[in-house]
C-alpha positions as CSV (number, residue, x, y, z in Angstrom):
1,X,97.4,54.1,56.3
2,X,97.8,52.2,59.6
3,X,97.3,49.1,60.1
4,X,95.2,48.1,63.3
5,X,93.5,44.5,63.7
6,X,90.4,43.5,64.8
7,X,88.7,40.3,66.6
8,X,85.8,38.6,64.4
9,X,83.4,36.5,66.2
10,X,85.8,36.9,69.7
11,X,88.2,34.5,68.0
12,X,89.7,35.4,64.9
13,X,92.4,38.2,64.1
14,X,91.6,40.4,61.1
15,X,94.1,43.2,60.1
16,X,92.4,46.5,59.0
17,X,92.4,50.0,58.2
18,X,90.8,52.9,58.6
19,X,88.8,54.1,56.1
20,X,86.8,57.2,57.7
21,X,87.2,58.5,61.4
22,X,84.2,59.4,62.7
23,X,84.8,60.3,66.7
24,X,83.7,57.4,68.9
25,X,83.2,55.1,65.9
26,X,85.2,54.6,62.4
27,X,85.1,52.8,59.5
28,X,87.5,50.0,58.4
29,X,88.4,48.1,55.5
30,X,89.2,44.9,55.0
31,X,89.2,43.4,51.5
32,X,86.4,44.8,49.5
33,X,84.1,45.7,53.0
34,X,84.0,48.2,54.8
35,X,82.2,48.1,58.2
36,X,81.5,51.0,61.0
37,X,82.8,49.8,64.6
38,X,83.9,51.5,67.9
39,X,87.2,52.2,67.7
40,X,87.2,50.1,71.7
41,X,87.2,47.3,68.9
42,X,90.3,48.4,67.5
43,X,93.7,46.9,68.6
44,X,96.9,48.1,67.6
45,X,99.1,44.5,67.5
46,X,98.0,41.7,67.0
47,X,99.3,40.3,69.9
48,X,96.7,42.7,71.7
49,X,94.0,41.5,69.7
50,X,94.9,37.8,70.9
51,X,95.5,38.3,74.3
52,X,91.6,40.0,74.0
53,X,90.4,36.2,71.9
54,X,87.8,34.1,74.1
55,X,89.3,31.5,74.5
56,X,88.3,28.2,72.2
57,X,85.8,25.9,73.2
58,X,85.5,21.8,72.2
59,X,83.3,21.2,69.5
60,X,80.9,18.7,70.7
61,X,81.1,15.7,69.3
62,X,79.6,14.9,65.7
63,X,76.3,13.1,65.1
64,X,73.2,13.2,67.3
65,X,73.0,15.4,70.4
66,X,73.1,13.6,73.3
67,X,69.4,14.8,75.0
68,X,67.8,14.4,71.2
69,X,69.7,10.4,71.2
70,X,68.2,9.7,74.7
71,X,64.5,10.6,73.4
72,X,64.9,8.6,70.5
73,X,66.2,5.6,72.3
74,X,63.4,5.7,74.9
75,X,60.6,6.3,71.6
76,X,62.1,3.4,70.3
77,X,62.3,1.0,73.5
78,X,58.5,2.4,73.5
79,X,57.7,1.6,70.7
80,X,59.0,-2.3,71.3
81,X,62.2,-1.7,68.5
């Protein structure tokens, strides 16, 4: 069986292989699933499948979001805390 890799989420690289071909679509295994996708979604390097990634984004920063911080700030100036 070939192997061809596949991008989960637009980010990460998951190497596959074809389970049934069904025309326009297949079914590929990875692991112990199986899951029906376009073969579009199907790259043959992995290379390919990078160069096709979204790029990462920044994870915003950890604690409270900064428009829910700003209502609690102004509740509690309100509020005479």
């Amino acid at each position: 069986m070939d192997t061809f890799y596949i991008l989960v989420s637009g980010r990460r690289v998951q190497p596959v292989t074809i389970a049934v071909d069904e025309g326009e679509f297949c079914i590929v295994e990875f692991g112990h699933a199986r899951i029906r996708l376009r073969k579009s979604r199907l790259y043959r390097t992995e290379s390919e499948a990078l160069a096709a990634a979204r790029p990462s984004e920044p994870m915003p920063a950890p604690g409270i979001p900064a428009g829910l911080k700003a209502r609690r700030e102004k509740f509690l100036y309100e509020q005479g805390y």
